[in-house]
C-alpha positions, 0 to 999 in steps of 0.5 A, spaced: 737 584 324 737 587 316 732 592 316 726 591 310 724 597 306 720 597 300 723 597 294 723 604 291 726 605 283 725 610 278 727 615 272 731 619 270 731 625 264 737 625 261 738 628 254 730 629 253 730 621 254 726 617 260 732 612 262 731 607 268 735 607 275 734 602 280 732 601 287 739 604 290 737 609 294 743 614 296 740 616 303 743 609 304 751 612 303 749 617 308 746 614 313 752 609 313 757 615 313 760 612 306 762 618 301 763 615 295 770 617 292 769 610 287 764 607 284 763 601 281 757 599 276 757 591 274 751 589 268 751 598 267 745 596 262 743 603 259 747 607 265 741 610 269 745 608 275 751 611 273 748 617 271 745 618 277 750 617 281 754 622 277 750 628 278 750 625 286 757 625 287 761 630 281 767 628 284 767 620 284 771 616 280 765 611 277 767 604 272 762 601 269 762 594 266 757 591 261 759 584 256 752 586 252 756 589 246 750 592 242 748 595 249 757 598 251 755 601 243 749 604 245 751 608 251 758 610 249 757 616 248 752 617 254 758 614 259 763 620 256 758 625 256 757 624 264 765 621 265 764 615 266 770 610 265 766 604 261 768 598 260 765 592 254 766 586 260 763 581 264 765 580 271 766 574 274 771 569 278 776 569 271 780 573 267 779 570 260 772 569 257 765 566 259 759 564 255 754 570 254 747 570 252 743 576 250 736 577 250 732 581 245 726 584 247 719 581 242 713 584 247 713 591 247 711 592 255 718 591 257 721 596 251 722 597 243 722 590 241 727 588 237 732 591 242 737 588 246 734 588 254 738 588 259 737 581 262 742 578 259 746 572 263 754 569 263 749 564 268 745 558 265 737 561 266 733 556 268 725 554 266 722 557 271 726 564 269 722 564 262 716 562 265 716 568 270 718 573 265 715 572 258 716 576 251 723 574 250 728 572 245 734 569 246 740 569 241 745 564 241 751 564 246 757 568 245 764 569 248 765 575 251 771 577 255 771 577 263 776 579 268 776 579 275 775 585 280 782 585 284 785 585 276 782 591 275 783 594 281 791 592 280 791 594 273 787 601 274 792 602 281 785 602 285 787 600 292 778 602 295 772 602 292 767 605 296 761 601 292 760 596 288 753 596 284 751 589 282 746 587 276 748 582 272 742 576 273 745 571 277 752 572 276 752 576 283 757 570 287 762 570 281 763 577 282 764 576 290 769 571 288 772 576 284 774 581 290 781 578 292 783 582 298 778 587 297 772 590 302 768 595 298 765 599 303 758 597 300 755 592 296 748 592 292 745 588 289 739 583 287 737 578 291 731 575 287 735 570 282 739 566 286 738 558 284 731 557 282 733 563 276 740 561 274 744 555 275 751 553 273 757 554 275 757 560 281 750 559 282 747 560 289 740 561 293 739 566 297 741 563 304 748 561 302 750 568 298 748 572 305 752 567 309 758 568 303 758 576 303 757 576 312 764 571 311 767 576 308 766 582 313 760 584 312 753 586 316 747 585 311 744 593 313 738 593 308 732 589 304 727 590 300 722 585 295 728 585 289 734 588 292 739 587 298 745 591 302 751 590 305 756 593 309 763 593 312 762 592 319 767 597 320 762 602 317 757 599 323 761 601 328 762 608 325 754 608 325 753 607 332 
């Protein structure tokens, strides 16, 4: 049965800046007996994930992807600092390009407004995600590149991830259709914007995207308000 914890996210300092991270917590690889070698950020945002997991695990190999243009040039120069191979893509079930709206903060709690934030989305938001999170402005949709997981992976001769990363507002189902023949080792993402806060092509509820990732060889290891995990199941028996 899935173990419910509390959602527990958190800051970094890095170059005398307060950078975000998520909920992930690293004792979870640990407990799971996963020791990241490749690492894998899809919706990177400001790369506190990716840093993170930099300072954590120095010898990992870790990609990052971001389809938000503005956000790819603002955090270039942080992905080289900490080698991080960072790519301006969206991830989807396609190689070629999908529509891509991005968000402008207009109300100061959530950031410096007239900045990008990084609810950006290839989905179709919904009513009610603009009545949950108010204090956004939303440009006109772009075409952005998009490539599939197994084309990466096959392009970079990257035969295993070790740990996908997910944050990319709706879009998760599209990323899971990506893999191919690939069975990362754990997969991360979050589960609060299923269909009720995007729909479209690739949209889901809650139920039907556990179903999918369990479908694929999956055990669901842990939740919390705004997150879930899923492990290999070969990774189960190893922790037994």
């Amino acid at each position: 049965m899935v173990r419910q914890e509390d959602h527990q996210d958190g800051y970094l300092e890095v170059n005398d800046t307060t950078i975000y991270h998520s909920g992930f917590q690293l004792r979870w690889l640990e407990e799971f007996k996963i020791k990241p070698k490749v690492i894998f950020d899809f919706g990177s945002e400001n790369l506190g994930d990716g840093i993170r997991y930099r300072r954590h695990f120095p010898d990992a190999e870790i990609y990052a992807f971001e389809c938000c243009k503005s956000m790819y040039e603002e955090t270039k120069p942080l992905a080289e600092q900490f080698s991080i191979n960072l790519e301006n893509l969206a991830i989807s079930d396609i190689d070629g390009e999908v529509m891509y709206e991005e968000v402008i903060i207009a109300d100061s709690k959530y950031g410096e407004c007239g900045k990008s934030h990084g609810c950006g989305t290839i989905m179709e938001r919904q009513e009610r995600h603009m009545e949950v999170f108010k204090g956004f402005e939303y440009k006109p949709k772009v075409k952005v590149q998009s490539k599939r997981l197994d084309t990466i992976c096959s392009e970079k001769n990257i035969p295993h991830i070790d740990l996908i990363h997910m944050d990319v507002e709706g879009a998760e189902l599209l990323c899971l259709q990506s893999l191919g023949k690939l069975r990362p080792a754990a997969i991360f993402f979050e589960k609060c914007y299923s269909k009720d806060f995007y729909g479209g092509r690739g949209e889901y509820t809650y139920p039907e995207i556990i179903k999918y990732v369990t479908d694929l060889g999956y055990f669901h290891a842990v939740e919390t308000q705004v997150d879930t995990l899923f492990i290999r199941n070969d990774k189960q028996d190893s922790n037994d």
